[in-house]
C-alpha positions as CSV (number, residue, x, y, z in Angstrom):
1,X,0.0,0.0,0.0
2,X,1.6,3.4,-0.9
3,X,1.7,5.9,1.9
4,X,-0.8,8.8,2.0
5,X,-3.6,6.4,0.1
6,X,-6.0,5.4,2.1
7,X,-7.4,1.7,2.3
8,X,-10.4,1.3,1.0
9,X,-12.0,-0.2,4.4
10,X,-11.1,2.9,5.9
11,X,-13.3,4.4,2.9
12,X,-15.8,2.0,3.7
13,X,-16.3,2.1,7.3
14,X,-16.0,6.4,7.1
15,X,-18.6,5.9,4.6
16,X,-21.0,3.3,6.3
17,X,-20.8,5.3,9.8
18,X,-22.4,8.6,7.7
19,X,-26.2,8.7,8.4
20,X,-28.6,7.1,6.1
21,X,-25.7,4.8,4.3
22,X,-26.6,1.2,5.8
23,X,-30.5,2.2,5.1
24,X,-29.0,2.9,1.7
25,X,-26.8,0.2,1.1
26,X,-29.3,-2.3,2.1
27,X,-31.5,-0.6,-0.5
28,X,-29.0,-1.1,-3.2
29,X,-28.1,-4.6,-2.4
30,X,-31.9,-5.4,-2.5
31,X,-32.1,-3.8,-5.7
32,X,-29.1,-5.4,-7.0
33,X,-30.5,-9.0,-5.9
34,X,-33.6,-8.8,-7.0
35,X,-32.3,-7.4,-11.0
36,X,-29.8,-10.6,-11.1
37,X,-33.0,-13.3,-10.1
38,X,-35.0,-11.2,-12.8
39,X,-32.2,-11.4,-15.0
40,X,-31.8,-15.5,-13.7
41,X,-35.3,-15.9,-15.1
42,X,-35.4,-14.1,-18.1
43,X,-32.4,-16.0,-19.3
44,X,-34.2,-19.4,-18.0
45,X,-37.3,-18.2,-20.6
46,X,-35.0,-17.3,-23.6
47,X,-36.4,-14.1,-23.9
48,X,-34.9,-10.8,-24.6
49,X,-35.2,-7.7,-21.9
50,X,-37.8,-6.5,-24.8
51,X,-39.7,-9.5,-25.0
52,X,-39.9,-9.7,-20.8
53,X,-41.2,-5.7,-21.1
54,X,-43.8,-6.6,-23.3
55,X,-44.9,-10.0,-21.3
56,X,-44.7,-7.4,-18.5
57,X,-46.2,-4.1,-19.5
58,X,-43.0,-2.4,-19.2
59,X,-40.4,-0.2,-21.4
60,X,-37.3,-2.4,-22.5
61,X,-35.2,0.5,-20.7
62,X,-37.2,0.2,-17.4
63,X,-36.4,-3.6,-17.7
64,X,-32.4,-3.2,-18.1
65,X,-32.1,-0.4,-15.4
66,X,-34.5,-2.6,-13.0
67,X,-31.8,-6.2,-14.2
68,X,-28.8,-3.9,-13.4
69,X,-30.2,-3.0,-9.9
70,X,-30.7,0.9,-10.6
71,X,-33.7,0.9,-9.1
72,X,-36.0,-0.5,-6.5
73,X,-38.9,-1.8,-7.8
74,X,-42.7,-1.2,-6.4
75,X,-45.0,-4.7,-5.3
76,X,-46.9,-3.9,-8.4
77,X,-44.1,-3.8,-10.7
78,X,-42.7,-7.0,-9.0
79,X,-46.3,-8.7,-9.3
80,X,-46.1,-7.9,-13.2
81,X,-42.9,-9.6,-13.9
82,X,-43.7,-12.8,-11.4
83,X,-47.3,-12.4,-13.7
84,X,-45.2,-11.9,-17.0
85,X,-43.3,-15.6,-15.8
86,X,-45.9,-17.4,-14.6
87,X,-44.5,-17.5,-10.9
88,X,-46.5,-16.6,-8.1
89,X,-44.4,-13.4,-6.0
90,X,-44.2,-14.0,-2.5
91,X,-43.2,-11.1,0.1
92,X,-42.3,-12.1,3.8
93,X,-40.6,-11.2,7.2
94,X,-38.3,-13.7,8.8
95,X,-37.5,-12.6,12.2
96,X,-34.0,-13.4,13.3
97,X,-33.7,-16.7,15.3
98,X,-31.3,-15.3,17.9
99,X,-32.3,-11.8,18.8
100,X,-36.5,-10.6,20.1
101,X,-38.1,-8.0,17.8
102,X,-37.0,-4.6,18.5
103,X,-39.9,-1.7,19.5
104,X,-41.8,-0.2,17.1
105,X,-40.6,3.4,16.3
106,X,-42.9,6.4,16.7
107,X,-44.1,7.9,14.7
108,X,-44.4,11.1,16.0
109,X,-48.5,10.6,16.5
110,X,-50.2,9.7,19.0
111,X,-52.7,6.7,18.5
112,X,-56.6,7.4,18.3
């Protein structure tokens, strides 16, 4: 390593500690998860990203930005390509085996 560089997990940990950036990186690696088992199945069907968009009722672009993990996609857009490949889409929370639920956070109302 040359002197006066920093390491990159210095980077990283600098980085991770700013506010917002786990909530962020968690965000991306969802995103980025979620393109490649898109990307998994499209390959599995033989189609193209513009045949998947049309199956799907989306633009070819939206379909290559959402396979590259650019963006995080909404249930509805996620129920339209499970639709588009004839799997069902299935959304759930697994709690952690070792550690109780945490407390809700508030809101800032009060209840009615």
């Amino acid at each position: 390593m040359n002197v006066g560089r920093t390491d990159w997990e210095v980077v990283r940990a600098r980085r991770m500690a700013e506010p917002g950036a786990a909530e962020a990186y968690d965000a991306a690696r969802l995103a980025f998860t979620l393109g490649a088992k898109v990307r998994q199945l499209r390959g599995q069907s033989g189609w193209s990203q513009t045949e998947l968009a049309r199956r799907a009722g989306m633009t070819q672009s939206a379909v290559a930005r959402f396979e590259a993990g650019g963006t995080v996609p909404t249930l509805p857009v996620l129920h339209r390509l499970a639709t588009a490949f004839g799997a069902s889409l299935v959304v759930d929370f697994i709690a952690p085996e070792s550690t109780p639920p945490s407390q809700p956070r508030s809101s800032g109302t009060a209840a009615a």
